[in-house]
Every structure is written in C-alpha cells, then in structure tokens.
C-alpha positions in Angstrom: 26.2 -31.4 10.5 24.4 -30.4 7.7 23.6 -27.0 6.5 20.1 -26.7 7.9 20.7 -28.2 11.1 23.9 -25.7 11.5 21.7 -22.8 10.8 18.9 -23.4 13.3 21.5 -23.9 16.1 22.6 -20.9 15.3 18.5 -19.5 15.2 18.6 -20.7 18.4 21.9 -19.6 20.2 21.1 -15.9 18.6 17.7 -16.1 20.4 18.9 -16.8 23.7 22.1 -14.3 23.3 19.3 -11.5 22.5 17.3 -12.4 25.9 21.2 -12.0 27.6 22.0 -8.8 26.2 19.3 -7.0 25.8 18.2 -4.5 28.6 14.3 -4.3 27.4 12.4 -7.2 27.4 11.8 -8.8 24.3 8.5 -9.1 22.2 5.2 -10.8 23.9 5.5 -14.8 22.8 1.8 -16.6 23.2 2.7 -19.6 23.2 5.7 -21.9 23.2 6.8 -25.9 23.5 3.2 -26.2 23.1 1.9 -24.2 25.9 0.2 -20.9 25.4 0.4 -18.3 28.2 -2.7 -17.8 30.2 -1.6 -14.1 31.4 -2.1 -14.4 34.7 0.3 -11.9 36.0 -0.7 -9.1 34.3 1.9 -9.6 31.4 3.1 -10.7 28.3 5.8 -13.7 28.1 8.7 -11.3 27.9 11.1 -14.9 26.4 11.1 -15.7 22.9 10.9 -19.1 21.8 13.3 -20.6 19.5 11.9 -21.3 16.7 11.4 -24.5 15.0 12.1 -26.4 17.9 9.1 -24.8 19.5 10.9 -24.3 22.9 12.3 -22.2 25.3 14.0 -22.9 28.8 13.1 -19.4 29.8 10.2 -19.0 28.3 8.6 -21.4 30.6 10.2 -21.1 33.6 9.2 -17.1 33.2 5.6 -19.0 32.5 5.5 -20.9 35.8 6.2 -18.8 38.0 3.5 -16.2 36.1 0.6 -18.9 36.6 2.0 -20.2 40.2 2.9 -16.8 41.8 0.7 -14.7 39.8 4.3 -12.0 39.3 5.5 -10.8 36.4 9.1 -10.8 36.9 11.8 -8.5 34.8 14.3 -9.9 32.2 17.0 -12.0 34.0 18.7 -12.7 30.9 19.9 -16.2 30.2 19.5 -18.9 32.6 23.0 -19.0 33.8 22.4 -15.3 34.9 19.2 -16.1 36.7 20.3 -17.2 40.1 22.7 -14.3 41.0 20.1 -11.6 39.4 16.9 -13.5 41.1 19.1 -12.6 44.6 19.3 -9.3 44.2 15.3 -8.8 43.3 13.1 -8.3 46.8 10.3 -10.5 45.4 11.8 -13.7 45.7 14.2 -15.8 47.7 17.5 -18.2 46.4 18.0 -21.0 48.4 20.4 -24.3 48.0 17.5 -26.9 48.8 14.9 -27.3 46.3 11.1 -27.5 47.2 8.0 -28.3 45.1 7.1 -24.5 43.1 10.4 -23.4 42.8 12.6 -22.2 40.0 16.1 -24.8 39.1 18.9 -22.9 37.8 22.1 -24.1 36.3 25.1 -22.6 35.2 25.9 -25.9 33.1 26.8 -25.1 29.3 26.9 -22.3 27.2 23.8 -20.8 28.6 22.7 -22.8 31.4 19.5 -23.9 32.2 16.1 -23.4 34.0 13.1 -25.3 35.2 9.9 -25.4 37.2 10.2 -27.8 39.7 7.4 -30.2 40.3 9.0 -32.9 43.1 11.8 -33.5 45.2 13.2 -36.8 45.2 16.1 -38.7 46.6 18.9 -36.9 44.9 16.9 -35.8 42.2 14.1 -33.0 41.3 11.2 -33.8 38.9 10.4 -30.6 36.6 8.7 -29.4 33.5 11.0 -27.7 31.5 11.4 -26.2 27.8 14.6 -26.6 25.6 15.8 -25.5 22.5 17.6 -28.4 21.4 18.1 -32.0 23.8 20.3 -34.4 22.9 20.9 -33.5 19.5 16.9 -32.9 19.0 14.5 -30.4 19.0 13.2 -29.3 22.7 10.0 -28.1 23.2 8.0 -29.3 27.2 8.6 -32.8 29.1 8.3 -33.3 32.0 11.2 -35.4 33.8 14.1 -36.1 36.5 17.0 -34.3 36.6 19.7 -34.6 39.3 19.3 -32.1 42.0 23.1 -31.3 42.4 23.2 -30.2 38.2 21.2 -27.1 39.5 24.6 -25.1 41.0 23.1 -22.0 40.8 20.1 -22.5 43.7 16.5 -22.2 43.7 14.4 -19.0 43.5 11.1 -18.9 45.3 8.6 -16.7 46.0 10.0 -14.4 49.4 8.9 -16.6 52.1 5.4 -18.0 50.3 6.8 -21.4 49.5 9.3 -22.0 52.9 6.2 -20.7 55.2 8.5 -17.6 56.9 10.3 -14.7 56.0 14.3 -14.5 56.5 14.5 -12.4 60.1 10.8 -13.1 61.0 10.3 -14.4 64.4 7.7 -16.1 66.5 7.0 -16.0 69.6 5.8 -18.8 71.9 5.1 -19.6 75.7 7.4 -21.8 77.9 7.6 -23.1 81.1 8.6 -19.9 82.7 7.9 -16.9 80.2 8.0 -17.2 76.6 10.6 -18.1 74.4 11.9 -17.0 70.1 12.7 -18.5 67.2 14.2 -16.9 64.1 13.5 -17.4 60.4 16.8 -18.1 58.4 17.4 -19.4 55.2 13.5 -20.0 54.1 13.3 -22.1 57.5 13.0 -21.8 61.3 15.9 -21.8 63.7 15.6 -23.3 67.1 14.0 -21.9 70.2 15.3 -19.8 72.1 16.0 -19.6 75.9 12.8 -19.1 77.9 13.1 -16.3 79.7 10.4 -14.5 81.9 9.4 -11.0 82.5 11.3 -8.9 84.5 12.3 -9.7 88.1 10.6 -7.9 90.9 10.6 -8.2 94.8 8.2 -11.3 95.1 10.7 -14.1 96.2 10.1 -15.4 92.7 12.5 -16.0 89.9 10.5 -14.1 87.4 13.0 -14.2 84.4 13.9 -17.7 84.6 18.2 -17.6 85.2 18.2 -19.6 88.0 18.2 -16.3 91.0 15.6 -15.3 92.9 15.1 -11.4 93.0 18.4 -10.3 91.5 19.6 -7.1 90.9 18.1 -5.3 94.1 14.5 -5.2 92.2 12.5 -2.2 93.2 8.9 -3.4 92.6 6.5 -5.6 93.7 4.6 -8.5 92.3 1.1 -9.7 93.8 2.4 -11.5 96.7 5.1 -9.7 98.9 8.4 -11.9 99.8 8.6 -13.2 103.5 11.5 -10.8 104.0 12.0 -7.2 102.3 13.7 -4.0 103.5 14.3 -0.7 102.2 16.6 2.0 103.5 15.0 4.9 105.4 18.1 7.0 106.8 21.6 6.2 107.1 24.7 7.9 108.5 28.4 7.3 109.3 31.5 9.4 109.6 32.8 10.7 106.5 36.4 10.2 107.8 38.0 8.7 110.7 42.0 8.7 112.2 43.8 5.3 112.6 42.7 4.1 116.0 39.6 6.1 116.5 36.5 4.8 116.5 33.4 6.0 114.8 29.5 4.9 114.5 27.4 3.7 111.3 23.6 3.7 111.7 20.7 2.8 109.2 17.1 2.3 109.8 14.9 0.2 107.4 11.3 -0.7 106.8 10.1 -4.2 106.7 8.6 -4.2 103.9 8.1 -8.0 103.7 5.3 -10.3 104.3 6.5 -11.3 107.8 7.7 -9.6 111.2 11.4 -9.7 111.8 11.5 -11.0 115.5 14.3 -9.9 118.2 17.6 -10.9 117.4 16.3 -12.9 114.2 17.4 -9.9 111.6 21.4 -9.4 111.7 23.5 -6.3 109.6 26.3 -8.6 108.0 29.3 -7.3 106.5 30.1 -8.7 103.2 33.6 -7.9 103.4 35.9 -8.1 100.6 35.5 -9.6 97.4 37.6 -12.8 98.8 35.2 -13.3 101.7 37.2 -11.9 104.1 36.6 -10.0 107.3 35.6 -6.3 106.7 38.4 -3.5 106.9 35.9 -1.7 109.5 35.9 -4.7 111.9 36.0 -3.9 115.6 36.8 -6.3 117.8 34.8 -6.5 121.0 31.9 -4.3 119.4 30.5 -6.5 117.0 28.4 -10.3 117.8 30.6 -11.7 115.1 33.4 -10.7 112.3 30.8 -11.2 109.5 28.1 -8.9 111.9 28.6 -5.9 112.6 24.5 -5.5 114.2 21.3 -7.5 115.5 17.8 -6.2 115.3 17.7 -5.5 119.7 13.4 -6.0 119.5 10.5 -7.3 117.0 9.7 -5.2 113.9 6.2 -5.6 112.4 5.7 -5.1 109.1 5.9 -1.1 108.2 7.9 -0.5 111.0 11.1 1.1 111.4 14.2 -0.7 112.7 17.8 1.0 113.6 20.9 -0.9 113.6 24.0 0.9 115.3 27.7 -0.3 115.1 31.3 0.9 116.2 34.0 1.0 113.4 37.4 1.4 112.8 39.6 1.6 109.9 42.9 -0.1 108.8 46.3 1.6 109.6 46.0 2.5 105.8 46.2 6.8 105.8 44.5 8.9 102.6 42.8 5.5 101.4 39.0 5.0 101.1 37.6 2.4 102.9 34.3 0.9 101.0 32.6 -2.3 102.9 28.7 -3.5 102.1 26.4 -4.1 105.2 23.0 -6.0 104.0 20.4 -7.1 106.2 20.2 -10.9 106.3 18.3 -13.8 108.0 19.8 -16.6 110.4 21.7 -18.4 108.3 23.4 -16.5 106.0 20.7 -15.8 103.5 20.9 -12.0 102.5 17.6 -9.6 102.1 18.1 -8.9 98.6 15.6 -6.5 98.1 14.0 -3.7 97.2 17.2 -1.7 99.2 18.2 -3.7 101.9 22.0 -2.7 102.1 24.4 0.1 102.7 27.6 0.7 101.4 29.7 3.7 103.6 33.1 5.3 102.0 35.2 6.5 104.9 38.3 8.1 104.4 41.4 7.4 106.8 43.3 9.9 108.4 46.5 9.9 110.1 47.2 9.0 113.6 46.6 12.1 116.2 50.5 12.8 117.3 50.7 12.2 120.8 47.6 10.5 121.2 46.9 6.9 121.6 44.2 7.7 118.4 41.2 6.4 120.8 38.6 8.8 121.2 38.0 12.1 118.8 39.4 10.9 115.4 35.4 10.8 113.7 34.3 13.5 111.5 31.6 15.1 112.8 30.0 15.5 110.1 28.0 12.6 108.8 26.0 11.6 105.8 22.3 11.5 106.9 20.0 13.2 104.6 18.0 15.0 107.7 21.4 16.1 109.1 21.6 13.6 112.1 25.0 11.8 111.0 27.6 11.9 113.5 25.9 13.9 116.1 26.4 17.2 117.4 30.2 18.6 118.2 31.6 18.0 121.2 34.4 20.5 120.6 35.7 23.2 122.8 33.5 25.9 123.2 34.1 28.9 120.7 31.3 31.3 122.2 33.2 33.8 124.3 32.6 31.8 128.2 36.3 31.3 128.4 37.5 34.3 127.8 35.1 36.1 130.4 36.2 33.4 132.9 40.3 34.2 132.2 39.1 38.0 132.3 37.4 37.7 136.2 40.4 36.5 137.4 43.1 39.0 136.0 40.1 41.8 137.3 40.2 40.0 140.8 44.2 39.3 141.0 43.9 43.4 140.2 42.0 44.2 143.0 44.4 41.9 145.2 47.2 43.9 144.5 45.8 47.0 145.0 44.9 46.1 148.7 48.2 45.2 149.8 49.5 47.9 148.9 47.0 50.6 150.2 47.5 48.2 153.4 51.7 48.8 153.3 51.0 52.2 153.2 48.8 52.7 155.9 51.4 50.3 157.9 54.3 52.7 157.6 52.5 56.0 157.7 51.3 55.0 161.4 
C-alpha cells in the first residue's frame, strides 16, 4: 500500500473513531458523498465526512432519517453501536424485518455499517448509502442491493409511523356477538381476540358470548324479561335439627319473569351433592320426588308471591353442618337461574334425644326469616306460673280435707 493510500485510511478510521468516542456531537458537515443537507429537522449533520473520499456511512443515514422523519437524532456513535443505542431512544423502533424508510445496521467489520433503505426484495434490501472506502476505493453515495441478512443488527424506524401501530396499542372492532381486540406487537398487529359481549343480565340471552345463557345469578334486566325469573322474598328453616326429627324449610318468591308459573308446573329441586346425588335432607314420604323437595300447589301471575314448604331431616351425622341448594326449576329439569331463584339452608345436627324415638321436637325453634317467622312460635311447656297455682289448689284443698276428718273424730268420741 503506498504511503498516501495508508495515510487516508487512517484519515478515515480516525474520523469514524472520533464519532464513537466522543460524547458531543461533532461539527455541522453541509454536505457529503455529494449530497448537501437540506436542514429539515431543525439541525446541523452532527457526522463528519471522511475526507477525500467524500463519504460517510453515518453521515447519511443521520441525513435520511432528517429529511424523511423530519428528527434530529443524538450521536449513536459508530454504526455498529447504532442498533442497540437506537433501542434504548423512545423516538424510534428496532425491528428484525426491514421495510421501505428504515435505517440497516450492521455490526460487520471494524465499524459496521448503515443505510437508508429504499426497497425490500427477495432476500435482499435496496439502499442509498455513503462509505468511506468500498472495495479498496473511495465511497462517497450509490445506491444498490445488499443482502438483507448482512444487516445483524435490525432496523430502526420511526416509533410506529412506518409499521402503521404502536407496540401495546390496541383496536377495537365489532363481532358477531359483542366486540372483539387485537394487540400491536413488534411494529405489527396480532390476531383478534375472542368476541366477547357485554355483561350478562337476566334476559334469557347469552349476552357475553361463552356459550351460557344468564350465568352467574345476574341481577339485572335487559329490555325483554326471560319467560321464567324468580327472586327470593323470605325464607326460613331450622337452624338445627336432632337425628330423626323432622323440621320445615319455606321460601316465597316473586315471578319476576315474562310468563305465569301454572299449578304444579314450578317444582323446588334439590341439587344435592356435587356427585348428583340425592340430598342429605331427603325425606322419604314428604317429598314428590328425591330430586324435589316442593311443587308450586296453584298459578302465580307475574308479581306474585309463591310459597313452597318442605319436611326435612338430616343424616345420622351429629355436630356436622348440613348445606344442600334448592332452586326453582321448570318441568324438565331446566333450573331458574336468575335474578335469585335459589336457597341454600345450613342446618346443624344434633344428637339423638335419649329415650326418644328422635320423631317429633328435635327442630330449633328459632329460624332464619328476616321478619322473625322461621320456625314458628314455641310449643314448649309453659313457664308462666299456671302450674304452679294448679299444684298449689290441690295441696290447699287436700289441707282442708284433713282438717275435716279430724274435727269429725273429735266430735265422734266426745258424744
């Protein structure tokens, strides 16, 4: 190599070491490769060009971006450096895929290399570029294809302006039962989401688009009322109960649904445990069936008030808590679901009465109704004084008794 060529190499590798190390930006440049900066970012070309090839890598890409994105980005350093700081800067995205208006960067020799990309092709970008030196000669502009997998390093853009959305924006769009999402990620849309609905309320309507029809016990109403609602007015049933005895459950709901419930066409069913089988409280001989424990006994317009009343009993099971469900359902099977059409009573078992056959007296008389009607009144053994009066008149009249028998044996042997 001869002298002169050796020394503007080494012009040229001390140029681009200054834009590396540096932490201010270097001198304004005008102009470089031939092309003169137009200054429409608001700044001065902070690359220098390396001079006498006349070209800079930097310099233009720094150029490009200023005329295309109208930003006048900070020093990057070298090329090789570009990608990784360009990631860390807000302005701008790095990307693996390269689109037309986009930044190339390499990591490929001593410095690496950048570009302004003009095309994408089939394995291969088209992009004006600057060099200091190519293939032995000096750089300066051209324009020309370069093999998309020699830029390592990705390919800044502007944030979001040249992909069309923002990473973590979202759209929103209509679907065939509510609206569905998509999500921005990598400079590009994801796939929609699952069309889901509004909430679901008591229509008879699957509102949020899973597959169930008022689910979840949903308290309002939409525009059209369901054929068949309920809600719970008053409810009671024993708070305990002994092995054997028998107590009473009663609820009263309000249709609340579009239609009348007609005699003997609304039924209490017992869900029973989570198996499916018959309910711990099941009395046999008191219910229509093991999975009823109550029929609706007349017709119930809607807005009116219906009471169903059951007999219980609980398992031979003592200081356990009994829990079954009881939900209003239509012939058939098909449960009321909503707004409350359901009861759930916790009874606690006591022990067997000793010396008692357990039948008869074994409920709690207090109950659970909210208007203090559960469980009755107390049949109990009065407390209020009448049997101790009672056991009083008859010592006072056994008294008396004595006393005339013996005023009459006195009188007998006195005579």
């Amino acid at each position: 190599m001869s002298t002169s060529r050796a020394l503007r190499a080494a012009l040229a590798a001390a140029a681009l070491a200054v834009v590396g190390l540096s932490g201010a930006p270097a001198h304004a440049v005008p102009s470089c490769g031939g092309q003169t900066h137009q200054n429409a970012c608001g700044g001065g070309n902070i690359y220098p060009c390396c001079y006498p090839s006349n070209g800079n890598c930097t310099w233009w890409a720094w150029e490009a971006a200023c005329r295309s994105w109208g930003v006048a980005f900070p020093n990057w350093g070298n090329a090789n450096t570009w990608g990784s700081n360009a990631a860390l800067n807000p302005l701008v995205d790095v990307i693996g895929s390269p689109l037309p208006g986009s930044i190339a960067t390499s990591t490929v020799g001593g410095f690496g290399h950048v570009a302004w990309v003009e095309g994408v092709n089939a394995g291969s970008v088209t992009v004006s570029q600057e060099a200091c030196h190519q293939n032995g000669k000096p750089g300066g502009y051209n324009v020309g294809n370069i093999s998309t997998g020699y830029f390592n390093s990705g390919f800044i853009v502007l944030h979001g302006a040249a992909c069309g959305c923002k990473d973590g924006d979202t759209q929103t769009e209509a679907c065939s039962c509510g609206s569905h999402v998509r999500t921005c990620n990598a400079c590009a849309w994801g796939e929609w989401g699952a069309c889901k609905g509004p909430p679901e309320v008591c229509d008879g309507v699957d509102n949020d688009c899973n597959g169930q029809v008022d689910e979840g016990n949903p308290q309002g109403f939409g525009p059209d009322l369901p054929d068949y609602a309920a809600t719970l007015v008053d409810v009671s049933y024993p708070q305990t109960l002994q092995v054997g005895a028998r107590g009473e459950i009663w609820a009263e709901f309000r249709n609340v649904g579009a239609k009348a419930w007609p005699n003997h066409g609304i039924w209490l069913g017992a869900r029973g445990d989570a198996s499916g089988g018959a309910s711990a409280m099941f009395t046999a001989g008191a219910w229509p069936a093991w999975n009823v424990a109550s029929q609706l006994d007349g017709p119930v317009l809607p807005g009116e008030v219906a009471r169903f009343s059951f007999d219980v009993t609980v398992p031979d099971q003592p200081g356990a808590d009994i829990t079954e469900k009881f939900q209003l359902e239509v012939p058939g099977g098909e449960f009321i679901v909503c707004p409350t059409a359901e009861i759930t009573p916790t009874i606690r078992v006591l022990s067997r009465a000793i010396g008692g056959a357990g039948g008869g007296g074994g409920a709690d008389p207090a109950g659970t109704s909210p208007h203090a009607l559960a469980g009755g009144c107390s049949h109990a053994p009065s407390s209020d004084g009448s049997a101790a009066g009672a056991g009083l008149a008859l010592a006072l009249g056994l008294l008396a008794r004595s006393r005339r028998a013996r005023r009459q044996g006195r009188q007998s042997s006195g005579g």
